[in-house]
C-alpha positions in Angstrom: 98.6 115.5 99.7 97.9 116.4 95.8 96.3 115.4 92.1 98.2 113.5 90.1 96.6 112.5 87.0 94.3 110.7 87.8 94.0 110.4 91.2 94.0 112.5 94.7 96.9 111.3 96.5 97.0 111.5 100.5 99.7 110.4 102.4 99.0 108.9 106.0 101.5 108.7 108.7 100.5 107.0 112.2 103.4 106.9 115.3 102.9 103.3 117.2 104.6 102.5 119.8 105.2 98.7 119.6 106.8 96.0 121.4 107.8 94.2 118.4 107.3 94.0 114.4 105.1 91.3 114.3 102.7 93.9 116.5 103.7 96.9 114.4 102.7 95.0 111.4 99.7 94.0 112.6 98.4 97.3 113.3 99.7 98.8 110.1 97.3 96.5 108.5 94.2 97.3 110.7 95.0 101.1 110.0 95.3 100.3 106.0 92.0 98.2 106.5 90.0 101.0 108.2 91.4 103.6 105.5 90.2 101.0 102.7 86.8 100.8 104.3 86.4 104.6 104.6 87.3 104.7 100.9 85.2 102.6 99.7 82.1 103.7 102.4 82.4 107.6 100.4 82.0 105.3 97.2 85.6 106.5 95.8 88.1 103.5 94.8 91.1 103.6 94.8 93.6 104.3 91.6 96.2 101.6 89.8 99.1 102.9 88.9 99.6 102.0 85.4 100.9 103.2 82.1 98.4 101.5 80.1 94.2 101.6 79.7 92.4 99.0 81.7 89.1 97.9 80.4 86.7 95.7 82.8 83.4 95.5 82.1 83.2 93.0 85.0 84.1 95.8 87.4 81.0 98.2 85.8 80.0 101.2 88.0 77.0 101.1 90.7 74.7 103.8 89.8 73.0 103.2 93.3 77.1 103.3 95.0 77.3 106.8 93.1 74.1 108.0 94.1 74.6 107.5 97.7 78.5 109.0 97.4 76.6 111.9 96.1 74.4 112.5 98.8 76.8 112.0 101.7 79.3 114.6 99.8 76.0 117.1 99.3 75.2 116.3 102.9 79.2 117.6 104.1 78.4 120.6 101.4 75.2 121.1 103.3 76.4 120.6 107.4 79.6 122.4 106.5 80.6 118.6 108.3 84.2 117.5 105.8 85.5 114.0 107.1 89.2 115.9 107.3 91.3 116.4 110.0 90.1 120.1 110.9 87.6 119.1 113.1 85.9 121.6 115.9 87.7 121.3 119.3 83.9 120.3 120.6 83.9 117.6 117.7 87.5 116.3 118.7 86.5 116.2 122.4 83.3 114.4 121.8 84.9 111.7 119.4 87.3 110.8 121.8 87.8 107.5 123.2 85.3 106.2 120.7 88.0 104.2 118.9 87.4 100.7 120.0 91.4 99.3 119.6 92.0 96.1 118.6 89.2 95.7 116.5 87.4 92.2 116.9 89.0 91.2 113.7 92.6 92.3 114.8 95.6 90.0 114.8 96.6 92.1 118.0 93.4 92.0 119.8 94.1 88.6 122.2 97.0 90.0 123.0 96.3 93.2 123.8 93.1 92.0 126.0 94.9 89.8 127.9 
């Protein structure tokens, strides 16, 4: 994890046990889709790597998108609650389970139901 530049950059590392790539794969892109989706629910996007300046008026900001950013990040201020991994052992216990793996939309999910 650091700033570069322009951007915060995480890294993510998941262990899977698989019984093949194709299944590997598969979940590699539900876990990239969930990140993207928790990106995009805090209203952050994420950065291009690129050299040059990138103008798109098409691609304009959402004052309504950055308001409501704002207020969740005020409300994690507020509840001393930060969407990072060093959650309460209460919170952790509570969460558990709660995962529902394969999602519907999962390339892995009529396998793994069978």
């Amino acid at each position: 994890m650091g700033v570069g530049d322009y951007s915060v950059n995480i890294n993510v590392m998941a262990y899977i046990c698989c019984r093949d790539n194709e299944e590997f794969m598969a979940i590699q892109e539900d876990i990239l889709f969930a990140a993207l989706t928790q990106v995009e629910q805090v209203g952050a996007k994420i950065a291009h790597a690129n050299q040059y300046q990138l103008v798109d008026p098409a691609s304009s900001h959402d004052p309504k998108q950055q308001n409501e950013a704002a207020k969740t990040v005020a409300q994690w201020h507020e509840n001393d609650t930060y969407p990072f991994p060093d959650f309460s052992f209460e919170y952790k216990y509570e969460i558990k389970g709660s995962i529902i793996y394969p999602a519907q939309t999962s390339a892995v999910r009529q396998t793994a139901m069978s």
